[in-house]
VOBA-1610 file (N, C-alpha, C; in pm, whole numbers, padded with zeros to 5 digits, always signed):
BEGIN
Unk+03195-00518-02069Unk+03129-00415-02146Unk+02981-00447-02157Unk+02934-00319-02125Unk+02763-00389-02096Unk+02704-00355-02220Unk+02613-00440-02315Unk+02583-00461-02457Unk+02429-00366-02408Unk+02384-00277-02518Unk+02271-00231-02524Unk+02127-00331-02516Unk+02043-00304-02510Unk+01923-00436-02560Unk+01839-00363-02672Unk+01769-00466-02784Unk+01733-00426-02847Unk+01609-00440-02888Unk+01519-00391-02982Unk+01385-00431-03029Unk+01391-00493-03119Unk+01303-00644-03096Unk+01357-00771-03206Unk+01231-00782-03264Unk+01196-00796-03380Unk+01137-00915-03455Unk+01138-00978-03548Unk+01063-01131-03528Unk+01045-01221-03576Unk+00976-01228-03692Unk+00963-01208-03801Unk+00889-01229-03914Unk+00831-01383-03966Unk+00775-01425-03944Unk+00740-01589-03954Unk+00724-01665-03811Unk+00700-01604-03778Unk+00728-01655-03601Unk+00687-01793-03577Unk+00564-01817-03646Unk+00501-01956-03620Unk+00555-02069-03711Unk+00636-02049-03814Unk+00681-02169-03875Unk+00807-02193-03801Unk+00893-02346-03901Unk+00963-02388-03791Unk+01082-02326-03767Unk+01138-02238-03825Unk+01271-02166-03843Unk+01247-02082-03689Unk+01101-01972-03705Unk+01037-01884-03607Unk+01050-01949-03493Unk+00982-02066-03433Unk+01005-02086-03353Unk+01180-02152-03272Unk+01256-02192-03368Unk+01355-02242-03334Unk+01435-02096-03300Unk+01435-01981-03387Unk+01471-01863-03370Unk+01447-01798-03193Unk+01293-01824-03126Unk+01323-01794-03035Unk+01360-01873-02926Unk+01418-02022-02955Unk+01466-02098-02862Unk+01627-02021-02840Unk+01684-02019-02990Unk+01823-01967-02953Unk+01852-01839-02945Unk+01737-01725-02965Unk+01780-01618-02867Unk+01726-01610-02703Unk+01641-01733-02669Unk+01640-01749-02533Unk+01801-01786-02515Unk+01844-01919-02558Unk+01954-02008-02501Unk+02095-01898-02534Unk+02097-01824-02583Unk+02224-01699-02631Unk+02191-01613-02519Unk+02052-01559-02475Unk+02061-01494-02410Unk+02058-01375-02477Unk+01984-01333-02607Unk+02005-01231-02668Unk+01974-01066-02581Unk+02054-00981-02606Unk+02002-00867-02533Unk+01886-00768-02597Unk+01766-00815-02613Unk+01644-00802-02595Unk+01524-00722-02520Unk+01513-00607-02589Unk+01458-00473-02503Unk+01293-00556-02481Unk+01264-00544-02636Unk+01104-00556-02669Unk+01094-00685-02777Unk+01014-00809-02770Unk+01063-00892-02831Unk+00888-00918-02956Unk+00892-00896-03071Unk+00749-00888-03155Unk+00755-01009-03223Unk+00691-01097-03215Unk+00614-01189-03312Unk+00552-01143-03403Unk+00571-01165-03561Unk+00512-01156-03667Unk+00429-01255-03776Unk+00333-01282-03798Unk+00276-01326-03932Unk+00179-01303-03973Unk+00127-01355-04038Unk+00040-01372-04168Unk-00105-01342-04093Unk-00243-01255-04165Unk-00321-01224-04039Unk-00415-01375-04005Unk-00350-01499-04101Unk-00417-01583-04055Unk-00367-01670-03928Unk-00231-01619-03920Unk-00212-01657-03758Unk-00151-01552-03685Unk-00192-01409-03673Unk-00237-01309-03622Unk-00284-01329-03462Unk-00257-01346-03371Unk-00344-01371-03232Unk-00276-01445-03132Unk-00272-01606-03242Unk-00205-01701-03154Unk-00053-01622-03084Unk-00036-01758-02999Unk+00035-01742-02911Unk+00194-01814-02944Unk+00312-01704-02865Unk+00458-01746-02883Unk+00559-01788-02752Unk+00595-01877-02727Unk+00677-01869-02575Unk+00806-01816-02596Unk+00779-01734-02468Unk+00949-01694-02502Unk+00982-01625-02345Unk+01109-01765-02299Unk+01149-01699-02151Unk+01010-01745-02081Unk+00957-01861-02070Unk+00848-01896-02016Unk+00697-01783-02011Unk+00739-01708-02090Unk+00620-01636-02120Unk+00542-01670-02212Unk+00402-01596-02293Unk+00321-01606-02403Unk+00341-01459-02441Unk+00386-01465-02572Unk+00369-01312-02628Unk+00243-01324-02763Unk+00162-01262-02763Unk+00082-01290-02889Unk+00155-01251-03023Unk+00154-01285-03116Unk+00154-01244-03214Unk+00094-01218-03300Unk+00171-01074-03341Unk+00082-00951-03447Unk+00111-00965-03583Unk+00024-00912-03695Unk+00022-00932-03795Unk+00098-00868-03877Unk+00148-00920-04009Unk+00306-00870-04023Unk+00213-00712-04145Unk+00250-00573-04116Unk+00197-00511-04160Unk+00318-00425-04260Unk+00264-00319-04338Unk+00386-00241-04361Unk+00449-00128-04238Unk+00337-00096-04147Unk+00345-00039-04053Unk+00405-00075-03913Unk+00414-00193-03914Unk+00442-00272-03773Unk+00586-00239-03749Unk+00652-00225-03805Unk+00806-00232-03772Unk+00836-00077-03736Unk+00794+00002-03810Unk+00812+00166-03722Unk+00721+00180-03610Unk+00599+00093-03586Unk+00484+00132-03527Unk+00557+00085-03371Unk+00649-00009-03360Unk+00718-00079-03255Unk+00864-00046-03249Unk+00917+00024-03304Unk+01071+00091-03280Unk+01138-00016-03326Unk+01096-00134-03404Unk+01196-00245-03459Unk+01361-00159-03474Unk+01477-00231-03418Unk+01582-00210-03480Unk+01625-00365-03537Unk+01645-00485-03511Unk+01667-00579-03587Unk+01515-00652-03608Unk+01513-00730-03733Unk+01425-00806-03827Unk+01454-00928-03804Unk+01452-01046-03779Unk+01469-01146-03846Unk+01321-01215-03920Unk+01378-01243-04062Unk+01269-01242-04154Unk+01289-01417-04181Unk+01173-01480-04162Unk+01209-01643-04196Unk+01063-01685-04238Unk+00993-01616-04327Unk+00845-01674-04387Unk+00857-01695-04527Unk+00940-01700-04575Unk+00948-01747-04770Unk+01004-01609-04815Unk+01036-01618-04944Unk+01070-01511-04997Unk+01029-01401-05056Unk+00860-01484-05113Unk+00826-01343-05151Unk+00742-01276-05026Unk+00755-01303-04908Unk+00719-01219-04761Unk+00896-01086-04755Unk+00958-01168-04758Unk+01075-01093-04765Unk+01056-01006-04874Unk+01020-00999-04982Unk+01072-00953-05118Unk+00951-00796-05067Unk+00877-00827-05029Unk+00744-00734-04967Unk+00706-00668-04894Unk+00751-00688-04748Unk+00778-00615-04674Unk+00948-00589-04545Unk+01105-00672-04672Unk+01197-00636-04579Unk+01202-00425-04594Unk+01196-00418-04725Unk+01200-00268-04718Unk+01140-00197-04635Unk+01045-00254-04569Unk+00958-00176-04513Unk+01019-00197-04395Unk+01097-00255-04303Unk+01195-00279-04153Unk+01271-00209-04164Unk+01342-00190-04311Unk+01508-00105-04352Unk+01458+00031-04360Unk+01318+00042-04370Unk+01291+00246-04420Unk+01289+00260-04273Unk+01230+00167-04160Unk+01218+00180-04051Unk+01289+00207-03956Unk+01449+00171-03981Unk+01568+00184-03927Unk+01619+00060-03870Unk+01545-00033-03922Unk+01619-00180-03847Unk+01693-00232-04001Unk+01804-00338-03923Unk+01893-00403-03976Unk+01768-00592-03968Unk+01779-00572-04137Unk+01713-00702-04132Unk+01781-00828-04162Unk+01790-00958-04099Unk+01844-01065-04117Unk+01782-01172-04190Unk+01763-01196-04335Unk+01697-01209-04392Unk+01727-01402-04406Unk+01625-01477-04408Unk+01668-01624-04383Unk+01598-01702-04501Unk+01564-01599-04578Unk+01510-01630-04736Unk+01600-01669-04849Unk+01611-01733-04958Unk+01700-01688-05085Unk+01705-01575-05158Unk+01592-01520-05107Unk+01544-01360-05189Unk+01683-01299-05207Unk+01761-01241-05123Unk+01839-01161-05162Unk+01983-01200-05107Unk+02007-01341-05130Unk+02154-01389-05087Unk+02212-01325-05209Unk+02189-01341-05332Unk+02308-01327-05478Unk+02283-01142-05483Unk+02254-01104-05429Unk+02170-00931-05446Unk+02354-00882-05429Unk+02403-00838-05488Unk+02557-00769-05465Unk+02557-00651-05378Unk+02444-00623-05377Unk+02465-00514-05246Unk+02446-00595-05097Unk+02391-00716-05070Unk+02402-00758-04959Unk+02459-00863-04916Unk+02556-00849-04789Unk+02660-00959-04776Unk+02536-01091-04694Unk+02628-01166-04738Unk+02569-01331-04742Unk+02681-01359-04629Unk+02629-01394-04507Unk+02728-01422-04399Unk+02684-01519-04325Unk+02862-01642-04327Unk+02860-01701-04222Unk+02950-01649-04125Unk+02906-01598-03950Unk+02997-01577-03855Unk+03152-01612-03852Unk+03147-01728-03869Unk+03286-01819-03826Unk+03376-01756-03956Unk+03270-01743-04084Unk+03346-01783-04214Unk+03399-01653-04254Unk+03305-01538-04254Unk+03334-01399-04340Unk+03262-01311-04289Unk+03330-01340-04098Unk+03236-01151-03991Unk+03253-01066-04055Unk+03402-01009-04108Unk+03385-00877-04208Unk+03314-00834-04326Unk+03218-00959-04365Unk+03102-00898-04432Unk+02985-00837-04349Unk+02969-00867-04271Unk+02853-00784-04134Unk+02878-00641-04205Unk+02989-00603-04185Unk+02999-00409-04155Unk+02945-00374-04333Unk+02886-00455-04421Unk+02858-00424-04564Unk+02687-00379-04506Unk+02640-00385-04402Unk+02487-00416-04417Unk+02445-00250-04461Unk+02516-00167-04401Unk+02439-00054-04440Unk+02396+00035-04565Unk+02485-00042-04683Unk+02410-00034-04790Unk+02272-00067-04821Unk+02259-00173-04768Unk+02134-00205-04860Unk+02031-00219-04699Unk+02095-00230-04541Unk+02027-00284-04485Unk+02000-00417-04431Unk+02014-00504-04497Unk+01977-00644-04520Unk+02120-00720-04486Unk+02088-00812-04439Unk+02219-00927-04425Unk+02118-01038-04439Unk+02196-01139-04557Unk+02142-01252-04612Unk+02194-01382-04525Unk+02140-01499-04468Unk+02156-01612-04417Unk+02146-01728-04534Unk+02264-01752-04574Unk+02272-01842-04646Unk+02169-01966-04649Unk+02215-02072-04773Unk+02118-02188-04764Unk+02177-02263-04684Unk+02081-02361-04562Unk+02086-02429-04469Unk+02244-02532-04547Unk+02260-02582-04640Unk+02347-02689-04710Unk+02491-02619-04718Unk+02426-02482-04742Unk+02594-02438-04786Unk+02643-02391-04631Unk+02563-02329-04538Unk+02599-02293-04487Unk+02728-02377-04343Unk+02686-02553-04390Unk+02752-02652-04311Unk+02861-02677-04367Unk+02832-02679-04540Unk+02945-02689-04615Unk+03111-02593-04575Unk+03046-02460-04573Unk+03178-02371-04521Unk+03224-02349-04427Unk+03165-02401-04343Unk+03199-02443-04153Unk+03339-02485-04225Unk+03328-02583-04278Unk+03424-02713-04320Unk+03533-02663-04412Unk+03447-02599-04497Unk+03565-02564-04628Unk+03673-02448-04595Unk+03615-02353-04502Unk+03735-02241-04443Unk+03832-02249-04412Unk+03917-02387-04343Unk+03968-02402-04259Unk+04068-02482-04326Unk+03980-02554-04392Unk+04074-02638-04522Unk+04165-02549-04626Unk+04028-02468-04667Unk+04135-02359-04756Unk+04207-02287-04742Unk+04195-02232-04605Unk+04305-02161-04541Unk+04483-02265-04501Unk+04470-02400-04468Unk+04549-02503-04479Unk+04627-02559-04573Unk+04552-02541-04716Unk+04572-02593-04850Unk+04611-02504-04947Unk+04462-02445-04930Unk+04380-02386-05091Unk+04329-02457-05133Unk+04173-02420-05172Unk+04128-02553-05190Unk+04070-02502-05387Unk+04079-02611-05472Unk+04084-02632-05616Unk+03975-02666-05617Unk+03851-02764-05601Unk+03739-02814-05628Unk+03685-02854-05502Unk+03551-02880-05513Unk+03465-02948-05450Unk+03366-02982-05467Unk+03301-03139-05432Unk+03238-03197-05508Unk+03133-03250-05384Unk+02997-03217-05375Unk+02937-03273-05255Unk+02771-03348-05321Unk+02744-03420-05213Unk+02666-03491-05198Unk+02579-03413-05110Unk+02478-03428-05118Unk+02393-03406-04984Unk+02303-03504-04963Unk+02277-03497-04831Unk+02161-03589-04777Unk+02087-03548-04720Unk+01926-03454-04716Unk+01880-03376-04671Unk+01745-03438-04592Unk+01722-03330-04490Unk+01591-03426-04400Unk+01497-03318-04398Unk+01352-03378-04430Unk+01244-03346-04458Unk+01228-03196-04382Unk+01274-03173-04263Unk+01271-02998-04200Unk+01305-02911-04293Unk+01393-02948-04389Unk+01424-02853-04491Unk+01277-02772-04573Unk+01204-02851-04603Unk+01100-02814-04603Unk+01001-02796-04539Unk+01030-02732-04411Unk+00970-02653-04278Unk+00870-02786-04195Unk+00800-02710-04186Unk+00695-02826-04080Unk+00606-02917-04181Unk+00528-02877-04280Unk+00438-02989-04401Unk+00524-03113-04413Unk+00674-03062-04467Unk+00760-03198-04494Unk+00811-03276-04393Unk+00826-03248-04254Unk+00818-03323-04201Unk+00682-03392-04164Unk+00567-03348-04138Unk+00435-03378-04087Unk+00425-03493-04200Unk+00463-03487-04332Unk+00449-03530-04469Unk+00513-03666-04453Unk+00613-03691-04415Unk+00684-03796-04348Unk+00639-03891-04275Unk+00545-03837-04152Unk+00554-03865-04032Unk+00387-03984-04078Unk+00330-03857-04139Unk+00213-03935-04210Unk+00235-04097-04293Unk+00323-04070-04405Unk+00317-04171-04491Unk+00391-04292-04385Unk+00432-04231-04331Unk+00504-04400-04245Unk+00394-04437-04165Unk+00340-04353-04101Unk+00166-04437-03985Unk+00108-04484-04071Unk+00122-04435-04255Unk+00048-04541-04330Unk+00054-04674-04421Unk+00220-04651-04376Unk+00344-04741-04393Unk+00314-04916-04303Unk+00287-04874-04148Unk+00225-04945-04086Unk+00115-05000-04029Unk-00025-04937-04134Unk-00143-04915-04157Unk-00190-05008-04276Unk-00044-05066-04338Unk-00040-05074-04501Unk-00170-04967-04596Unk-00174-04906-04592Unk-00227-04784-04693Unk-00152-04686-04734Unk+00021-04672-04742Unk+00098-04625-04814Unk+00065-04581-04940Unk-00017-04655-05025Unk-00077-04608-05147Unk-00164-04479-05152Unk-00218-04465-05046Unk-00343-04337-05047Unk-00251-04279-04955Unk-00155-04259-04919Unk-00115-04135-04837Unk-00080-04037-04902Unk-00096-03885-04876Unk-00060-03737-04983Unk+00015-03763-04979Unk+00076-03714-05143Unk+00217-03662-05140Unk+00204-03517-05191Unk+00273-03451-05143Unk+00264-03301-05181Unk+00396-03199-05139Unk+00430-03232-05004Unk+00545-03131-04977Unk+00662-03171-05102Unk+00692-03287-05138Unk+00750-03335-05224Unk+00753-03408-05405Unk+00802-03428-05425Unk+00784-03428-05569Unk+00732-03613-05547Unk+00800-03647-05508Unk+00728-03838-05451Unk+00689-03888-05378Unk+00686-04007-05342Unk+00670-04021-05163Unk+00825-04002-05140Unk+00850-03959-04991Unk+00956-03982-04923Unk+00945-04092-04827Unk+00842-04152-04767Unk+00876-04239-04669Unk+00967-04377-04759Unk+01045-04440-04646Unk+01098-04561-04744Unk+01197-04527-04905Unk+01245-04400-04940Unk+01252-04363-05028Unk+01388-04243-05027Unk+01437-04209-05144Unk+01505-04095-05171Unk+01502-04057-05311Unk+01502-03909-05305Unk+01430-03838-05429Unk+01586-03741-05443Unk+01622-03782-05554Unk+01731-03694-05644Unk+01730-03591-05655Unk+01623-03458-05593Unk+01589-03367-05640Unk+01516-03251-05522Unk+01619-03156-05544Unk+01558-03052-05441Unk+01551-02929-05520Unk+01410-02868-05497Unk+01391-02754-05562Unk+01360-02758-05735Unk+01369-02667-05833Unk+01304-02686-05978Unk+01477-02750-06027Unk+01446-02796-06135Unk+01531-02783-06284Unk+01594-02623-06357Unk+01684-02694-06341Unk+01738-02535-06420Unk+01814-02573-06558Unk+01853-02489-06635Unk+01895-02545-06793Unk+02020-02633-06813Unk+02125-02613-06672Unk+02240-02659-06703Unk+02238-02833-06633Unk+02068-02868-06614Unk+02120-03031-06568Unk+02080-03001-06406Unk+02167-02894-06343Unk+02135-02894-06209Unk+01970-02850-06134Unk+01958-02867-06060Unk+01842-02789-05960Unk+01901-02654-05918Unk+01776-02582-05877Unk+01787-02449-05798Unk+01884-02455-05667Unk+01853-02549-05599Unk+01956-02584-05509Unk+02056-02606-05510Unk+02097-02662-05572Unk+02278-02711-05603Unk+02337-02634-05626Unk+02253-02523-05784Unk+02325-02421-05788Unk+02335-02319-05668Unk+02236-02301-05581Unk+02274-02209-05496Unk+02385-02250-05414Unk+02379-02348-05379Unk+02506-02420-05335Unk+02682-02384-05362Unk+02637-02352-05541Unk+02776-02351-05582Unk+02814-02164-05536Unk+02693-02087-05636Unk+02718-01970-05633Unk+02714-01900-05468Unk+02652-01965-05413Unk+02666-01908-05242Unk+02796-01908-05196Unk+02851-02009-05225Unk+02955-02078-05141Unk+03113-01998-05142Unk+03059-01981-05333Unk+03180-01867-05405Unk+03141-01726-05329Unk+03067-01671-05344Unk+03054-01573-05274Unk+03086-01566-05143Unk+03057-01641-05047Unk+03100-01621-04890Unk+03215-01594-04902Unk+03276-01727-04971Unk+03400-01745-04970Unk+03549-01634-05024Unk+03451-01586-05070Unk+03527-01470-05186Unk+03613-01523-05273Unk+03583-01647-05394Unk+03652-01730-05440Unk+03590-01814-05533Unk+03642-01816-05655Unk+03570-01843-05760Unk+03613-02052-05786Unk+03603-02086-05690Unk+03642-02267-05670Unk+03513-02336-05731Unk+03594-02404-05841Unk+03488-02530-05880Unk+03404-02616-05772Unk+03266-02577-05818Unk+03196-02655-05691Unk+03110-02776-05796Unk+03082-02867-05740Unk+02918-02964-05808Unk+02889-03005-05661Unk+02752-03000-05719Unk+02671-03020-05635Unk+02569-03125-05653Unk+02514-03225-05602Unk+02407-03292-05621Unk+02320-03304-05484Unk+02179-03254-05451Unk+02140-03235-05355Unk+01985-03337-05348Unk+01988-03438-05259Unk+01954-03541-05255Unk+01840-03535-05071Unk+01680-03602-05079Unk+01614-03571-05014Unk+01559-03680-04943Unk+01632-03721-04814Unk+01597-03860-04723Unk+01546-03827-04622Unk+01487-03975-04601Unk+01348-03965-04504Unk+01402-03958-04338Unk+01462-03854-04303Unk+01533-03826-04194Unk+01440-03694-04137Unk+01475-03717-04039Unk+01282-03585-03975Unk+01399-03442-04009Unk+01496-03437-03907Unk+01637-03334-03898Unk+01783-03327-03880Unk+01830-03274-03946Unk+01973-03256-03963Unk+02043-03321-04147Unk+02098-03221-04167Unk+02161-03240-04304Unk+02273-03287-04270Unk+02273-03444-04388Unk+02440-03470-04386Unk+02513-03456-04560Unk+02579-03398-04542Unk+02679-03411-04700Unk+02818-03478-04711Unk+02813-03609-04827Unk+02952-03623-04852Unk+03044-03545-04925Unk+03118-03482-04858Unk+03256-03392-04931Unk+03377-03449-05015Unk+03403-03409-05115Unk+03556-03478-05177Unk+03601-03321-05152Unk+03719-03297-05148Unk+03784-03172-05161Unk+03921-03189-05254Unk+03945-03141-05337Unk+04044-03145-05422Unk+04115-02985-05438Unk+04229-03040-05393Unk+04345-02924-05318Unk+04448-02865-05441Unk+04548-02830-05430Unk+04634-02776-05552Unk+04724-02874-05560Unk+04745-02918-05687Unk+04820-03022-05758Unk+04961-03046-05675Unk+05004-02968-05631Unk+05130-03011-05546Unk+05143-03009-05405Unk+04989-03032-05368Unk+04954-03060-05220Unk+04989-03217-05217Unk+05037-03225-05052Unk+05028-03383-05013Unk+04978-03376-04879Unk+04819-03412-04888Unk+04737-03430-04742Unk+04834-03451-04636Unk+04816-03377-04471Unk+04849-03467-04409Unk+04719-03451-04305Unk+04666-03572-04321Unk+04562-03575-04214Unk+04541-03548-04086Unk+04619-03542-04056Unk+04640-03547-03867Unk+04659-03367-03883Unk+04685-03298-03978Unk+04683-03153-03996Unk+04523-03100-04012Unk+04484-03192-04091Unk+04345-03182-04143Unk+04249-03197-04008Unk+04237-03250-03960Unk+04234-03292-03824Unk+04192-03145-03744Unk+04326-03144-03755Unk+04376-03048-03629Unk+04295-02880-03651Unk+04305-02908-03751Unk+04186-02748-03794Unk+04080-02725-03813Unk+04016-02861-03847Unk+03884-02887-03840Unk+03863-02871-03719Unk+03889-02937-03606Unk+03877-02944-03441Unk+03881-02834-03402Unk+03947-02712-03448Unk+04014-02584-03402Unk+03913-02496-03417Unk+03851-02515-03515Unk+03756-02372-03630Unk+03645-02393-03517Unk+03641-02283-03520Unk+03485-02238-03421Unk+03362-02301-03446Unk+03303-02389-03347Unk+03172-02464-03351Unk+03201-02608-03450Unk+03298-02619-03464Unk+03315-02747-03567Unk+03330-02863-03473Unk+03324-02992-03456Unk+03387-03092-03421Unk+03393-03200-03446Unk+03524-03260-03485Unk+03563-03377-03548Unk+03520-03514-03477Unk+03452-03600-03536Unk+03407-03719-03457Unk+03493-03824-03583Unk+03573-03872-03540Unk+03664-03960-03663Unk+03726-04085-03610Unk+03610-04178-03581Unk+03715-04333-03496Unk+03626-04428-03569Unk+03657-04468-03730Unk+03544-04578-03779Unk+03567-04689-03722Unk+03664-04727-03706Unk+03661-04872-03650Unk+03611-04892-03538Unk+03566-04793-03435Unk+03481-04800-03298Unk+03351-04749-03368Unk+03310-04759-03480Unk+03188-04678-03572Unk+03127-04586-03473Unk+03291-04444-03488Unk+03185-04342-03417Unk+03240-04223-03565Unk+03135-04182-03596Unk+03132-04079-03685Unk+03033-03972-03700Unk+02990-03861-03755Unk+02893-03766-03776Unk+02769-03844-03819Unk+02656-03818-03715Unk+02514-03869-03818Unk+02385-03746-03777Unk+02319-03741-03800Unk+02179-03690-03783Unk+02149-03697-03644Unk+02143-03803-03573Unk+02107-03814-03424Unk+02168-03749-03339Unk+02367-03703-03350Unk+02421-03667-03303Unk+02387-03516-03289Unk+02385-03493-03422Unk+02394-03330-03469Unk+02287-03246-03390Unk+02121-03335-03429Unk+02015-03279-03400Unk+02009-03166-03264Unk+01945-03100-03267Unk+01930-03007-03152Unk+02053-02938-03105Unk+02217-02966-03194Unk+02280-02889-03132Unk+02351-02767-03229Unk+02418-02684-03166Unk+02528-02605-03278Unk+02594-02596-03339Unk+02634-02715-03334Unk+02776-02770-03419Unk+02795-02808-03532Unk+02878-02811-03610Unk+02950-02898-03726Unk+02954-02999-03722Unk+02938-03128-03724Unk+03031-03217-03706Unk+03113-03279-03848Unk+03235-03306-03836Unk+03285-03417-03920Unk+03378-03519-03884Unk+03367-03595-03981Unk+03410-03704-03995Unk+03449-03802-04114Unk+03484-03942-04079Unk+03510-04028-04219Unk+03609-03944-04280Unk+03707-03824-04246Unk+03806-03843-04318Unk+03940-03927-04362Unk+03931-03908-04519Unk+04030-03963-04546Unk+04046-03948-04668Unk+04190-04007-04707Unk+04253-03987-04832Unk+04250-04008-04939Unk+04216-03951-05088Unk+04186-04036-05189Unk+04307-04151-05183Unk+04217-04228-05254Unk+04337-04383-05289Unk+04420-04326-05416Unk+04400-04255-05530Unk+04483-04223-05567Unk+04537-04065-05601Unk+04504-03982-05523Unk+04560-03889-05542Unk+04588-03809-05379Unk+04716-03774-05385Unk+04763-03729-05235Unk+04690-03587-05214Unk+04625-03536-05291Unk+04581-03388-05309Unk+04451-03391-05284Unk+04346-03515-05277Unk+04220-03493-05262Unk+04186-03556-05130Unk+04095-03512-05069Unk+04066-03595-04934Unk+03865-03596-04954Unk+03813-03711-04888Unk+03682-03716-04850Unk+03641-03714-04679Unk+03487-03661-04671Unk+03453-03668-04544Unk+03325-03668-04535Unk+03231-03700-04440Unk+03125-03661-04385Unk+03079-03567-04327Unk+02991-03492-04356Unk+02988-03350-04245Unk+02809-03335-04246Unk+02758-03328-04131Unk+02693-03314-04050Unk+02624-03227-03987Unk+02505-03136-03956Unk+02485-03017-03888Unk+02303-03038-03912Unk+02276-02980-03813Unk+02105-02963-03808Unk+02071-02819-03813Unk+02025-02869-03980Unk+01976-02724-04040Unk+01893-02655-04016Unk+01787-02690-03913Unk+01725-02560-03862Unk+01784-02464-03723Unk+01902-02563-03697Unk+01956-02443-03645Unk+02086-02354-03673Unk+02175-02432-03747Unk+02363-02417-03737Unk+02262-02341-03876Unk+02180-02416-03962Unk+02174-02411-04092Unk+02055-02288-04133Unk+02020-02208-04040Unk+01914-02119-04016Unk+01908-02025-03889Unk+01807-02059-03796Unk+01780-02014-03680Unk+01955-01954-03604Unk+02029-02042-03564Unk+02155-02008-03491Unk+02253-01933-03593Unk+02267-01903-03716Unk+02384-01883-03764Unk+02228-01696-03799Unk+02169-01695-03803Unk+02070-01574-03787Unk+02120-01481-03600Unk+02128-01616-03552Unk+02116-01478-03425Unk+02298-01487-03415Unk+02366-01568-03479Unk+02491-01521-03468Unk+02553-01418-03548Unk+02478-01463-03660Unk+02468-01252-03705Unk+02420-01151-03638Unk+02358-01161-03585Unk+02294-01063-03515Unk+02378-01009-03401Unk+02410-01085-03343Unk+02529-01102-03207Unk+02653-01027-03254Unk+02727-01020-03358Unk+02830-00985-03391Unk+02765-00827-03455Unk+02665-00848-03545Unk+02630-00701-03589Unk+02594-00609-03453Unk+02543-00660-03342Unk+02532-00571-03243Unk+02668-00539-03163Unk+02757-00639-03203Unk+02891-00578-03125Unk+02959-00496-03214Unk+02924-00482-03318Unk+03010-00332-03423Unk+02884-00217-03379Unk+02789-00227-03375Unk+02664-00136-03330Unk+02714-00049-03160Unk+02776-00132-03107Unk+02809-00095-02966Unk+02936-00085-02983Unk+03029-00064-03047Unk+03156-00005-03124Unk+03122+00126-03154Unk+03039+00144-03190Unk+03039+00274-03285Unk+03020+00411-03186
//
């Protein structure tokens, strides 16, 4: 079945989401009529590769998106860029893929992971908009779907371990700095700014503001995202934690199942391995497990380190793994997109 092509753009084109965005609709192969680079008019001009070409990019206007026949958006420059001009793509007739927090909790727009909840896609035409979860949760439910569908799952309790990309290109550059001054010894005078401390040599308890209940902005999005994808009101905590790793998020998982569950791992296993884009790396005693190095640059899930609480047959722990500018952003954006164009070519 031969797929239509379409008129794409990029909203943020030059930060790091933007550019990773058009690596994986090169490597997908997206079907791609007219392809627009968008930002800010202070990087207005410069230049975008795409398919060994240079496309310039234009300045993100209220006009640009009808002025170019936009039918899909992908929007990845902060939120209040989203909050400002997505309406202006949706009056236009495009379906926008929004990679902001702006409007994940918005009840008119579904919050979708591919693997996790495609039948939220066909919600977009209410509002327009399809929300791309947060990079953390979105690795989290790779994992948790498959389980709960196995179990049911009662709680969950995660850790995160997050790497400086999370906070786009500054926090890593921010990194990269304080360690040349790490081995400079002038660590003392190096900025700190993308972050609340230094990060080199270091880990900071804290992603995003304070909120009243103890947690950060993050965690909670964590919890309330997760319920929502999920369509499922499961005890979540969250503690979301910021190490000096350039890319890829890792989180420790406990999962706590229904009181008259008795794990069997080699089941657990077997579905994790199964679920689309996931893969189990689980041999500690040959110390091969999920890390950052593995993950980086690819699509996948990974987990690992499972195993059984010591005292309860109902809870299990693991490691899980994924590089959030792409599984956790950029790729799980054009895999919305991919599936919303195959109900589009349905119709």
């Amino acid at each position: 079945r031969k797929m239509r092509k379409f008129n794409v753009a990029v909203v943020g084109a030059t930060g790091a989401v933007g550019e990773e965005l058009f690596r994986v609709l090169e490597e997908y192969d997206f079907p791609i009529n007219k392809l627009i680079p968008l930002a800010s008019s202070r990087s207005a001009g410069s230049k975008v590769e795409y398919k060994n070409k240079e496309i310039t990019v234009l300045e993100l206007t209220e006009t640009c998106f009808e002025e170019n026949d936009i039918e899909i958006a992908f929007f990845s420059a902060g939120g209040s860029v989203s909050e400002q001009f997505a309406k202006f793509a949706v009056e236009a007739g495009a379906v926008v893929i929004d990679n902001t927090s702006h409007f994940r909790m918005d009840p008119k727009v579904p919050l979708v992971v591919p693997e996790v909840n495609p039948e939220d896609i066909k919600l977009w035409r209410e509002s327009g908009i399809i929300a791309n979860p947060n990079c953390s949760t979105i690795q989290m439910v790779m994992s948790l779907k498959p389980l709960d569908e196995l179990y049911g799952i009662k709680r969950v309790d995660v850790s995160t371990y997050q790497a400086v990309s999370g906070a786009g290109k500054t926090g890593m550059e921010e990194l990269v700095k304080q360690m040349q001054a790490f081995f400079t010894f002038k660590l003392d005078e190096a900025e700190v700014k993308a972050f609340p401390h230094q990060i080199a040599l270091n880990v900071i308890p804290q992603i995003d503001v304070a909120t009243d209940n103890g947690f950060t902005k993050e965690e909670m999005k964590m919890v309330k995202e997760t319920q929502k994808i999920m369509h499922k009101e499961m005890q979540i905590a969250a503690t979301c934690v910021r190490v000096p790793v350039l890319r890829s998020h890792s989180e420790s998982i406990t999962i706590t199942f229904g009181n008259n569950v008795d794990v069997d791992l080699d089941k657990v296993r077997e579905v994790l391995n199964n679920f689309e884009n996931v893969e189990v790396i689980d041999d500690l005693a040959n110390k091969k497990y999920p890390m950052p190095i593995i993950a980086t640059d690819t699509d996948i899930t990974y987990v690992g380190r499972i195993r059984k609480d010591i005292y309860a047959s109902n809870i299990i722990h693991y490691f899980n793994v994924a590089d959030q500018v792409r599984v956790g952003a950029a790729t799980n954006a054009v895999r919305i997109a991919l599936k919303w164009a195959d109900l589009e070519n349905d119709i």
